[in-house]
mmJSON file of the N, C-alpha and C atoms, coordinates in Angstrom:
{"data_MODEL":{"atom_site":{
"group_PDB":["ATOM","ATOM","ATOM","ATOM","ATOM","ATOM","ATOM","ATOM","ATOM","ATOM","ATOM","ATOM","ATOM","ATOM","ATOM","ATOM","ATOM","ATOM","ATOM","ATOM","ATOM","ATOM","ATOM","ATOM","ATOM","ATOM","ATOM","ATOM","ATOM","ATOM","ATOM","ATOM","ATOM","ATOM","ATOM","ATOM","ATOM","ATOM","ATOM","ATOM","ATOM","ATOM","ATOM","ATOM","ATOM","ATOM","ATOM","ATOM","ATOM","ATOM","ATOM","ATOM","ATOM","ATOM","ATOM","ATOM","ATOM","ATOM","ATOM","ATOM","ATOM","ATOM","ATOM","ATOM","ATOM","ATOM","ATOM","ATOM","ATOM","ATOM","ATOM","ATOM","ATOM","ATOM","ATOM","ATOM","ATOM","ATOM","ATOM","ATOM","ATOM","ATOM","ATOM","ATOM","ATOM","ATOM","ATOM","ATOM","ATOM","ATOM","ATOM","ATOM","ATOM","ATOM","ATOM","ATOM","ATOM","ATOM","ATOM","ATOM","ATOM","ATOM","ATOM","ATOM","ATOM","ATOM","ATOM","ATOM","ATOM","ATOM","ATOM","ATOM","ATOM","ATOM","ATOM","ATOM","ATOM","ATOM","ATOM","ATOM","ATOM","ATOM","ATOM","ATOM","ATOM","ATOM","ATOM","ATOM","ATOM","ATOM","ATOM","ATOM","ATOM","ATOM","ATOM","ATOM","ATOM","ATOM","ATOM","ATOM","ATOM","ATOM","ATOM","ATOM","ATOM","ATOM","ATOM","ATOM","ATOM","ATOM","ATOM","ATOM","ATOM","ATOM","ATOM","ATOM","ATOM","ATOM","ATOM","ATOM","ATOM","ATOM","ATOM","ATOM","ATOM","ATOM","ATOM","ATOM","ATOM","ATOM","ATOM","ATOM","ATOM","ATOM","ATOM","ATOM","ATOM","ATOM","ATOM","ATOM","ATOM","ATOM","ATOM","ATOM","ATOM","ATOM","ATOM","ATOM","ATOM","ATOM","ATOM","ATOM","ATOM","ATOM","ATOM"],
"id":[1,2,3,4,5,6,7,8,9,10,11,12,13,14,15,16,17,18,19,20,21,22,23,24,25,26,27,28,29,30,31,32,33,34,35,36,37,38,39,40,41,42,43,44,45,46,47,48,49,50,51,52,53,54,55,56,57,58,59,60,61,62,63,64,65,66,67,68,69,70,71,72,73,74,75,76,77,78,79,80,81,82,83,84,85,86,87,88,89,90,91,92,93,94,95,96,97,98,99,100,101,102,103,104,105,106,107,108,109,110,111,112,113,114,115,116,117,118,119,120,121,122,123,124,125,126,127,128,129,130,131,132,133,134,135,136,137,138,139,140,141,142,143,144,145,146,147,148,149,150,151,152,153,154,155,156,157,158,159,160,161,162,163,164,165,166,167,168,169,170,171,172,173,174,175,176,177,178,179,180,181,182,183,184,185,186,187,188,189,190,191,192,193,194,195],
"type_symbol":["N","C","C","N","C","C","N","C","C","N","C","C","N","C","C","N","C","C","N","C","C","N","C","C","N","C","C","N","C","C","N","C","C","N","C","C","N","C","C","N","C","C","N","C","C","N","C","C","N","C","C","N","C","C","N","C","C","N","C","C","N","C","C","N","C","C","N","C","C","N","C","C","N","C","C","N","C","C","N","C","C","N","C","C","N","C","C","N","C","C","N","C","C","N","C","C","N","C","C","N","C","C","N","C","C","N","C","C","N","C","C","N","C","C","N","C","C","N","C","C","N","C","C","N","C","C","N","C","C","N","C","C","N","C","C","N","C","C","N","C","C","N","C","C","N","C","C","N","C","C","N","C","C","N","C","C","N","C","C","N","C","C","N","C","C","N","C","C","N","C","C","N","C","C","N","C","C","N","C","C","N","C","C","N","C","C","N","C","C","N","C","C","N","C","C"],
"label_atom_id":["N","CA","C","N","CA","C","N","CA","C","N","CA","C","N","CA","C","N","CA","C","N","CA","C","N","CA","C","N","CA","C","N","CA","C","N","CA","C","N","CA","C","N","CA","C","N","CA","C","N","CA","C","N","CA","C","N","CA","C","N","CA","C","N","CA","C","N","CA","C","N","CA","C","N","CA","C","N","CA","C","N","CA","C","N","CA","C","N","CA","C","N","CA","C","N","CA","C","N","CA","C","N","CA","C","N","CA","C","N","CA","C","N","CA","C","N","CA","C","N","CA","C","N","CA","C","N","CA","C","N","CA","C","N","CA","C","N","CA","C","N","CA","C","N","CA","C","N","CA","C","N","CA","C","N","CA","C","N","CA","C","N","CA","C","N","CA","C","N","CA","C","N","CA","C","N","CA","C","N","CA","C","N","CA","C","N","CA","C","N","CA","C","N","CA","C","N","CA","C","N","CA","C","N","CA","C","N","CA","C","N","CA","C","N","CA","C","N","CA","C","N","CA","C","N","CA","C"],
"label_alt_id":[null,null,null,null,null,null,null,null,null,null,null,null,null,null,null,null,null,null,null,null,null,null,null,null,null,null,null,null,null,null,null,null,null,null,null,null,null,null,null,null,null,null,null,null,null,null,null,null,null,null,null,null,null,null,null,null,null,null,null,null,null,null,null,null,null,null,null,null,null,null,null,null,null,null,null,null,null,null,null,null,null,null,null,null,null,null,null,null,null,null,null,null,null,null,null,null,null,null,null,null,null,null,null,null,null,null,null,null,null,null,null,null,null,null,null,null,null,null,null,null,null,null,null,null,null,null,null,null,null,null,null,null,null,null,null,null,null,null,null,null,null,null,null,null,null,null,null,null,null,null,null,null,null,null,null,null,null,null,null,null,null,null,null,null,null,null,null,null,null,null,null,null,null,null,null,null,null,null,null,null,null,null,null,null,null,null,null,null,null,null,null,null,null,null,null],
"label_comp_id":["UNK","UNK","UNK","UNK","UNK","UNK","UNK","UNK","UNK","UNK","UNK","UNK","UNK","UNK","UNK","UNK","UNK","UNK","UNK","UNK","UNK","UNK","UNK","UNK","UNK","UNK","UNK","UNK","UNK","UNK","UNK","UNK","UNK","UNK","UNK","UNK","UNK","UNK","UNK","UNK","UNK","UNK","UNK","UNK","UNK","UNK","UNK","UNK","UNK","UNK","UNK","UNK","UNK","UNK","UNK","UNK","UNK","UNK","UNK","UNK","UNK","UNK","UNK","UNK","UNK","UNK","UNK","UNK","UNK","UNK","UNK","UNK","UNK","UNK","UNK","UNK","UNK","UNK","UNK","UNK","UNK","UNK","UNK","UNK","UNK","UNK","UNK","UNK","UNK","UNK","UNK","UNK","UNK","UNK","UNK","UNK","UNK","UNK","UNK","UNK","UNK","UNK","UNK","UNK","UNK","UNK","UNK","UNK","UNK","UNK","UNK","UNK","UNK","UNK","UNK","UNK","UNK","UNK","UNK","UNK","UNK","UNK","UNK","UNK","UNK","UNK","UNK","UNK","UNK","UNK","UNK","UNK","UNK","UNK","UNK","UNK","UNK","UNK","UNK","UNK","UNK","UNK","UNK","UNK","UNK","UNK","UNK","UNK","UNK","UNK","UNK","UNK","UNK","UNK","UNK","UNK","UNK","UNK","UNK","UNK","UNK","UNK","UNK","UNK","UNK","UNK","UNK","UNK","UNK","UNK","UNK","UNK","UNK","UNK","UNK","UNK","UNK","UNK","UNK","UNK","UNK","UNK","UNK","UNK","UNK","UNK","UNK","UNK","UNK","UNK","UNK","UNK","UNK","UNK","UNK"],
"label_asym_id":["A","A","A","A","A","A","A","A","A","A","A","A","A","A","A","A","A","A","A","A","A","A","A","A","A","A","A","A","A","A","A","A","A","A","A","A","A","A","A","A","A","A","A","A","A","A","A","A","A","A","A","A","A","A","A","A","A","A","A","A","A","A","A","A","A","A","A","A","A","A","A","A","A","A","A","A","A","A","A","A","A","A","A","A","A","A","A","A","A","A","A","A","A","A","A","A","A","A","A","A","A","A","A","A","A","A","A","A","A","A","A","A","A","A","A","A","A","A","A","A","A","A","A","A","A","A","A","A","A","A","A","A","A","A","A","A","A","A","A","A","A","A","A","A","A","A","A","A","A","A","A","A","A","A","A","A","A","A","A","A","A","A","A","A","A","A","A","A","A","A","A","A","A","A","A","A","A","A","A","A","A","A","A","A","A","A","A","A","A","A","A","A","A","A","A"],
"label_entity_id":["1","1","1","1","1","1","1","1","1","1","1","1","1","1","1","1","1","1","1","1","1","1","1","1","1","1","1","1","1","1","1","1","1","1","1","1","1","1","1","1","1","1","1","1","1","1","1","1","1","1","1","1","1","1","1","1","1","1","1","1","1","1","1","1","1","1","1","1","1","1","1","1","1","1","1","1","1","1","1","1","1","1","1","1","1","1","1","1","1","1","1","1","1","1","1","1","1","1","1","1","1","1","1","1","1","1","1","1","1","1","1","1","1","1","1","1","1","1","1","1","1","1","1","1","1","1","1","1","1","1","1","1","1","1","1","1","1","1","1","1","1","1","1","1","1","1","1","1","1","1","1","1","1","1","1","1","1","1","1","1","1","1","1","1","1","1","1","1","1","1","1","1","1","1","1","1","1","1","1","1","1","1","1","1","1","1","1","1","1","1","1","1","1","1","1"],
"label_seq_id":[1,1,1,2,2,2,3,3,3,4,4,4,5,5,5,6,6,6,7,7,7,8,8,8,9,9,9,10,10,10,11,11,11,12,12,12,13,13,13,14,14,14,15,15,15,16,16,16,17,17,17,18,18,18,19,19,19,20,20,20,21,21,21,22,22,22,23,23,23,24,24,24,25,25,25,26,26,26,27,27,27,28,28,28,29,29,29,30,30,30,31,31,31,32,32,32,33,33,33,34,34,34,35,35,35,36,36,36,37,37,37,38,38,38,39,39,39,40,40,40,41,41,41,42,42,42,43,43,43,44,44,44,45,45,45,46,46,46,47,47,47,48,48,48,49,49,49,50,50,50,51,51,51,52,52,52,53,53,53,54,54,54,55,55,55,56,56,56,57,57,57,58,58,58,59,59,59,60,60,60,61,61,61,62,62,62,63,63,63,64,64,64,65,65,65],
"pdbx_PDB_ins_code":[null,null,null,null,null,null,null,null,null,null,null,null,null,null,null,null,null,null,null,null,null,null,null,null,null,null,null,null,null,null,null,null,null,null,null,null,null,null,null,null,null,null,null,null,null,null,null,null,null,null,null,null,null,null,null,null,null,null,null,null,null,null,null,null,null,null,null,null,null,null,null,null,null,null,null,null,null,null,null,null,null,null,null,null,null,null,null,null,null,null,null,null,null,null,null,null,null,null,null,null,null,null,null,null,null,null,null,null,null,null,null,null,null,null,null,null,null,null,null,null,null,null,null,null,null,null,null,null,null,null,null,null,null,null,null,null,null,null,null,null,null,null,null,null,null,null,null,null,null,null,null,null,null,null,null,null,null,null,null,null,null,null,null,null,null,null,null,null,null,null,null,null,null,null,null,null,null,null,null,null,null,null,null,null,null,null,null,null,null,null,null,null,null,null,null],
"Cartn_x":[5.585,6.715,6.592,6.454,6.318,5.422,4.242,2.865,3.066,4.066,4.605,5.424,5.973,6.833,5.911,4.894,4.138,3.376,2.99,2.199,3.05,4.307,5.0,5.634,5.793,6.055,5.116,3.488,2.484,2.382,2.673,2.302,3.434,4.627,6.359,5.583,4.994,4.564,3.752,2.447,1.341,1.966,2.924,3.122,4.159,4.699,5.886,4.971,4.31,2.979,2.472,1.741,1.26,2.564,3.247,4.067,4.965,4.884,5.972,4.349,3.062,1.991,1.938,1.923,2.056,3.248,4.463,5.558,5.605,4.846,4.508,3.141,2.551,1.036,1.924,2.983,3.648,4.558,5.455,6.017,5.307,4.243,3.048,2.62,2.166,1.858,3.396,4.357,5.196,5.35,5.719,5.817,4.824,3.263,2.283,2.824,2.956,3.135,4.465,5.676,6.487,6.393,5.52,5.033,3.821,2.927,2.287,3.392,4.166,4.583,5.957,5.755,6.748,6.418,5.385,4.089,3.522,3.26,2.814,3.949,4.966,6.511,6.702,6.703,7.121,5.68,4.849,3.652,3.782,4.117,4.299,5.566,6.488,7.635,7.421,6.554,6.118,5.278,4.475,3.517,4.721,5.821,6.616,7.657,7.613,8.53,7.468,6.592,4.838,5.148,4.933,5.043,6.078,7.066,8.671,8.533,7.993,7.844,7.259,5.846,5.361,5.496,5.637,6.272,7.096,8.449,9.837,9.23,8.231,7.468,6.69,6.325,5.511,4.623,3.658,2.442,1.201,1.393,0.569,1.292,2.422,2.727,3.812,3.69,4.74,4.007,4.318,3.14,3.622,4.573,5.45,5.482,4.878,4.878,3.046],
"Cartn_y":[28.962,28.246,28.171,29.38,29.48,28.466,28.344,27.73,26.245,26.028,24.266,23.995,24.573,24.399,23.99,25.159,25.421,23.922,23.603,22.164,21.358,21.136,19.722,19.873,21.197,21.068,20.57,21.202,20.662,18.849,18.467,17.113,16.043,17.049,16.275,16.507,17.398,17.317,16.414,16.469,15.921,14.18,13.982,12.553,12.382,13.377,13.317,12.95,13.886,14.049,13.12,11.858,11.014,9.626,9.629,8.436,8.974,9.871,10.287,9.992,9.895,9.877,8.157,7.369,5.878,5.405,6.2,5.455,5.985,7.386,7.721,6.402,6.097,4.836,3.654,3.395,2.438,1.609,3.311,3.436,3.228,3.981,4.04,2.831,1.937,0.428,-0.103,-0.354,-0.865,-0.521,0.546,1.484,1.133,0.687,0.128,-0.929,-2.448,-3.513,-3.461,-3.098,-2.885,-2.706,-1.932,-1.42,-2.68,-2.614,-3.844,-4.965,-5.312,-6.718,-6.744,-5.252,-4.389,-4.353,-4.266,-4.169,-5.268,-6.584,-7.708,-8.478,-8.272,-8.959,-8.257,-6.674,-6.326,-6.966,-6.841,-7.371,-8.983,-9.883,-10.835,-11.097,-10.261,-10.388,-9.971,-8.674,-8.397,-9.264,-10.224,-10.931,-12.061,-12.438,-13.483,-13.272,-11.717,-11.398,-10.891,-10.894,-10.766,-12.428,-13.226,-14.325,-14.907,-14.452,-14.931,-13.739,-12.566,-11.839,-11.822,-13.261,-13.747,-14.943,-15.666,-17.06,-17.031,-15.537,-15.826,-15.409,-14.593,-14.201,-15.117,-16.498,-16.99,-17.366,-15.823,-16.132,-16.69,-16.895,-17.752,-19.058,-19.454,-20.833,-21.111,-22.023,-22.258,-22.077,-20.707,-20.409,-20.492,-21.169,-21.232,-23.011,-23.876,-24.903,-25.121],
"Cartn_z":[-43.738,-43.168,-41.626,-41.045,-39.977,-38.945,-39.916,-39.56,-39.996,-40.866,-40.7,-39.481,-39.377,-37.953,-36.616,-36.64,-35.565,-35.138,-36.486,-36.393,-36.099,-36.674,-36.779,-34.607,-34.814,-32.963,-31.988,-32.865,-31.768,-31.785,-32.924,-33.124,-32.237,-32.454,-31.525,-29.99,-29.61,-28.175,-28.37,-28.528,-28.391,-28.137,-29.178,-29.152,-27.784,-27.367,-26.5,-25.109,-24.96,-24.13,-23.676,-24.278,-24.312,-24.18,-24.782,-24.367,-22.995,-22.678,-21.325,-20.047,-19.999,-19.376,-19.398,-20.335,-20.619,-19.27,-19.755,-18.957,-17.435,-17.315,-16.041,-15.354,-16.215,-15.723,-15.16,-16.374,-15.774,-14.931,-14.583,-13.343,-12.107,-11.77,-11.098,-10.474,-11.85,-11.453,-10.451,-10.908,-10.751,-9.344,-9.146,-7.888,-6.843,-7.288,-6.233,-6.077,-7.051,-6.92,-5.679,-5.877,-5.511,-3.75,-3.897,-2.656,-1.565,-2.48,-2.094,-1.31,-2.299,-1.676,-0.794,-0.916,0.584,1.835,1.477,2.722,3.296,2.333,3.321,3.96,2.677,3.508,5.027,5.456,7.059,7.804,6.893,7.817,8.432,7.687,7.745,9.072,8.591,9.508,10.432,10.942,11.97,12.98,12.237,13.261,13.657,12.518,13.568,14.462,14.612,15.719,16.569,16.4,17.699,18.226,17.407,18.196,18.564,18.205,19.268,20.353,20.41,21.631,22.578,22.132,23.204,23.678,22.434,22.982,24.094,23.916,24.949,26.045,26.226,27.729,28.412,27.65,28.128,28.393,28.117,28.768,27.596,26.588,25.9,25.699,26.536,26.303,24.716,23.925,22.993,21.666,20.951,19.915,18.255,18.647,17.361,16.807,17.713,17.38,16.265],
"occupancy":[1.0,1.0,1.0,1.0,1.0,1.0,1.0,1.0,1.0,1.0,1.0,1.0,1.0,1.0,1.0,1.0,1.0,1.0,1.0,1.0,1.0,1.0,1.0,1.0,1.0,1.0,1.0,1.0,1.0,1.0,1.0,1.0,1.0,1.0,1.0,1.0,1.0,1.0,1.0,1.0,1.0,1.0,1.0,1.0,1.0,1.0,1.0,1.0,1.0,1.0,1.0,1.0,1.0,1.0,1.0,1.0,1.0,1.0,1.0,1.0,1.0,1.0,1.0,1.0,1.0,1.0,1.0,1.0,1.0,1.0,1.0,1.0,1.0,1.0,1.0,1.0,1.0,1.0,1.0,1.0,1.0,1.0,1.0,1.0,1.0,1.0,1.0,1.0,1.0,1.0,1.0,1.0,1.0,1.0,1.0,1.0,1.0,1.0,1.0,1.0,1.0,1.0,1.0,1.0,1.0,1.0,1.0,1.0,1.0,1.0,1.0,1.0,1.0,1.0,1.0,1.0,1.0,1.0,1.0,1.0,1.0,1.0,1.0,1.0,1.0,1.0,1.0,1.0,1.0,1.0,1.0,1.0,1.0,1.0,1.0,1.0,1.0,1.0,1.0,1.0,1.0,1.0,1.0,1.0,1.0,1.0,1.0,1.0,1.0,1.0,1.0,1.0,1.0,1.0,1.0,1.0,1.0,1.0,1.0,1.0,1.0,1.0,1.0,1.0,1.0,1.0,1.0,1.0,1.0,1.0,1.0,1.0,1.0,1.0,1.0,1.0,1.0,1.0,1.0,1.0,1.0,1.0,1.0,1.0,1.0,1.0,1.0,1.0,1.0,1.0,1.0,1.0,1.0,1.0,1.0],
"B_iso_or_equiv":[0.0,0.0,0.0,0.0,0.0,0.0,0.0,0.0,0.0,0.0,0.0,0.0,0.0,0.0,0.0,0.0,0.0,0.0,0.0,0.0,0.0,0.0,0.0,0.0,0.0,0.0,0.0,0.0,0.0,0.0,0.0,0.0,0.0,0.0,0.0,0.0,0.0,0.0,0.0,0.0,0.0,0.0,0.0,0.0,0.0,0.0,0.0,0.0,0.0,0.0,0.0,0.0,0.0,0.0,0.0,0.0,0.0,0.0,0.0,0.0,0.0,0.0,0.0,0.0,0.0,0.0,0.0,0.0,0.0,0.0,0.0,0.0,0.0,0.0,0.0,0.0,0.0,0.0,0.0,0.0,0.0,0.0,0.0,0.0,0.0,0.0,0.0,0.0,0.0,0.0,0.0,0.0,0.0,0.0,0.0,0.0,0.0,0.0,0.0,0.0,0.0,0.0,0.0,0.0,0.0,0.0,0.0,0.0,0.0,0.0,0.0,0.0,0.0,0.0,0.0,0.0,0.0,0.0,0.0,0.0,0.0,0.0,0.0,0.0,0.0,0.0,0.0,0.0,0.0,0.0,0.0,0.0,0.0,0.0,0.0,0.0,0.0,0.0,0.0,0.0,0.0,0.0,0.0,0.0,0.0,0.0,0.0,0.0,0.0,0.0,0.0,0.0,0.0,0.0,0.0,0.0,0.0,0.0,0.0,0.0,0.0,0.0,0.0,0.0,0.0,0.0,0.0,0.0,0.0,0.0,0.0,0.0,0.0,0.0,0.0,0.0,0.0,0.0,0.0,0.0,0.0,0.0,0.0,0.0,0.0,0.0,0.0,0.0,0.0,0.0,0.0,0.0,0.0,0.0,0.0],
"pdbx_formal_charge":[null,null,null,null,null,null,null,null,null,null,null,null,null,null,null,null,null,null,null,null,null,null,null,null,null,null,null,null,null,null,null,null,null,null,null,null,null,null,null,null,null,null,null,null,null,null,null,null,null,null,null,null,null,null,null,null,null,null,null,null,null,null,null,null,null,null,null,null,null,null,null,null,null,null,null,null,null,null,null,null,null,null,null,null,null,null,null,null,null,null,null,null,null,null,null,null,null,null,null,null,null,null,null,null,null,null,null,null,null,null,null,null,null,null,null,null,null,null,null,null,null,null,null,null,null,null,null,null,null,null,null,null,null,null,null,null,null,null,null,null,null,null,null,null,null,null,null,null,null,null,null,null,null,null,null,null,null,null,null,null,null,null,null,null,null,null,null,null,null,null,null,null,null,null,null,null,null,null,null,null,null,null,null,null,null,null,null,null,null,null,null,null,null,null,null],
"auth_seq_id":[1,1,1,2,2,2,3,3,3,4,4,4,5,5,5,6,6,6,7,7,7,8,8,8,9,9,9,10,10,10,11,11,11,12,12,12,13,13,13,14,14,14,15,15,15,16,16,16,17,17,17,18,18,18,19,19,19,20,20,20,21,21,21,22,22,22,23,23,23,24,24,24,25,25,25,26,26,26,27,27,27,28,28,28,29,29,29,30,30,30,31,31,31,32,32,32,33,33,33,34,34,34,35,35,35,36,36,36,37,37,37,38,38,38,39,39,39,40,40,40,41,41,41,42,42,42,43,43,43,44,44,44,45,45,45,46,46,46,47,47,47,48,48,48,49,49,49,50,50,50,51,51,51,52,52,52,53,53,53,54,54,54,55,55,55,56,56,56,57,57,57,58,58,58,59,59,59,60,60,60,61,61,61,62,62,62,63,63,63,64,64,64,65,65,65],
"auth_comp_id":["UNK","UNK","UNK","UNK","UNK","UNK","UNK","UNK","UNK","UNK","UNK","UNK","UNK","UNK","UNK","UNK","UNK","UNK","UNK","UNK","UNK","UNK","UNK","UNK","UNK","UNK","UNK","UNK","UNK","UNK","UNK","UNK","UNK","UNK","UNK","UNK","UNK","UNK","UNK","UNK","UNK","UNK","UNK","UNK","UNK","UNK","UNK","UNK","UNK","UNK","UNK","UNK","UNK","UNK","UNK","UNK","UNK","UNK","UNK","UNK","UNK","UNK","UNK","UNK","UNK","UNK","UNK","UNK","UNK","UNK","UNK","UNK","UNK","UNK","UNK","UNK","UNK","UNK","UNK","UNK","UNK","UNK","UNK","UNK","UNK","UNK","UNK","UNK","UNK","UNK","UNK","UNK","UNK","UNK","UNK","UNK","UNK","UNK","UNK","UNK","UNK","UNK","UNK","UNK","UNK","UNK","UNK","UNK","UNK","UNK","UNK","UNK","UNK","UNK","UNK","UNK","UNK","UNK","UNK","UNK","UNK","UNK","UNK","UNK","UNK","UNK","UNK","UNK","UNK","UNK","UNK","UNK","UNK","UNK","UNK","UNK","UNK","UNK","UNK","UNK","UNK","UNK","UNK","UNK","UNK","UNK","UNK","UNK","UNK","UNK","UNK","UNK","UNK","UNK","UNK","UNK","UNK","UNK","UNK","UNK","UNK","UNK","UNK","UNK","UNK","UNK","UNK","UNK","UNK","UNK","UNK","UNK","UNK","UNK","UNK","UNK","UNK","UNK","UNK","UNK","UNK","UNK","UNK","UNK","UNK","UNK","UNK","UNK","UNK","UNK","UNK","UNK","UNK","UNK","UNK"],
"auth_asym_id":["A","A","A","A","A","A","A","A","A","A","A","A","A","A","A","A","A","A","A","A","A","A","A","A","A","A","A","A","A","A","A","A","A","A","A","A","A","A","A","A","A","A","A","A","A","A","A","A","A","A","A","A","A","A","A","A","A","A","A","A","A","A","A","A","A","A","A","A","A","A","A","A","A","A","A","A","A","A","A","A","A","A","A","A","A","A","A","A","A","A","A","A","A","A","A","A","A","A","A","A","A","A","A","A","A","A","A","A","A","A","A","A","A","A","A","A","A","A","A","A","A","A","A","A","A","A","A","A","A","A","A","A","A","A","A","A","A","A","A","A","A","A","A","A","A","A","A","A","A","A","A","A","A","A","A","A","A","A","A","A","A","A","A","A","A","A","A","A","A","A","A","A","A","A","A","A","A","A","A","A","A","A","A","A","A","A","A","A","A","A","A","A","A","A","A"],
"auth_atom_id":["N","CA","C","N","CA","C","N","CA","C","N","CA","C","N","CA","C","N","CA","C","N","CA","C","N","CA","C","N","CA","C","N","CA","C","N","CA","C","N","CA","C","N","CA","C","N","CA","C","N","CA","C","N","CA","C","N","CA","C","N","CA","C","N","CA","C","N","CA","C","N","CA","C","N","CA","C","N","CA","C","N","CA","C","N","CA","C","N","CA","C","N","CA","C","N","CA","C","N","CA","C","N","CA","C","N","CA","C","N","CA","C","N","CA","C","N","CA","C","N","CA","C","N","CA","C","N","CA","C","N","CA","C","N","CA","C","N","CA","C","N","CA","C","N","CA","C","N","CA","C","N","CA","C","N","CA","C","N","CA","C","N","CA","C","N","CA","C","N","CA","C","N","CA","C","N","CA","C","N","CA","C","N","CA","C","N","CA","C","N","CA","C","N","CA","C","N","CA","C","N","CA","C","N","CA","C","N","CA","C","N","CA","C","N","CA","C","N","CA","C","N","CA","C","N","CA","C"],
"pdbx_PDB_model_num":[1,1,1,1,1,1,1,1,1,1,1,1,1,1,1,1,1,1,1,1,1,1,1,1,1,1,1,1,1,1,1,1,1,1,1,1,1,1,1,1,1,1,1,1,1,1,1,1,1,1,1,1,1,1,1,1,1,1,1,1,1,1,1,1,1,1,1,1,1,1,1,1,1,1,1,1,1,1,1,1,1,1,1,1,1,1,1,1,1,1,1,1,1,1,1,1,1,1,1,1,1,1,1,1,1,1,1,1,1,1,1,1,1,1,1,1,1,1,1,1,1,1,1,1,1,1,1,1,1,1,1,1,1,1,1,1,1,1,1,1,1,1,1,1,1,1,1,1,1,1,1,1,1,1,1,1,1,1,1,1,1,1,1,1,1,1,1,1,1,1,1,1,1,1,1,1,1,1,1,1,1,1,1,1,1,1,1,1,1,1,1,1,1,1,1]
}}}
């Protein structure tokens, strides 16, 4: 009896195990993507407040046209 238990627990992990590692992969992904397109959006926004910071100074002239 004892030793049915023992198995049917290892098998509830094993499977627990493996689908909680799946939804950890897929968080993961999500979490990069997420990140990724976090990252080119300030990048992006960053170079157009580079060029309104030089445009308003001047010294490269009108860089937004």
């Amino acid at each position: 009896m004892e030793k049915k238990f023992l198995l049917i627990g290892k098998k509830v992990f094993a499977y627990w195990k493996k689908n909680f590692c799946l939804l950890e992969k897929k968080f993961l992904l999500i979490g990069k993507k997420i990140f990724a397109y976090w990252k080119k959006s300030f990048c992006l926004l960053e170079k157009k407040f580079l060029l309104i910071a030089v445009d308003g100074t001047g010294s490269k002239g009108n860089t937004l046209t």
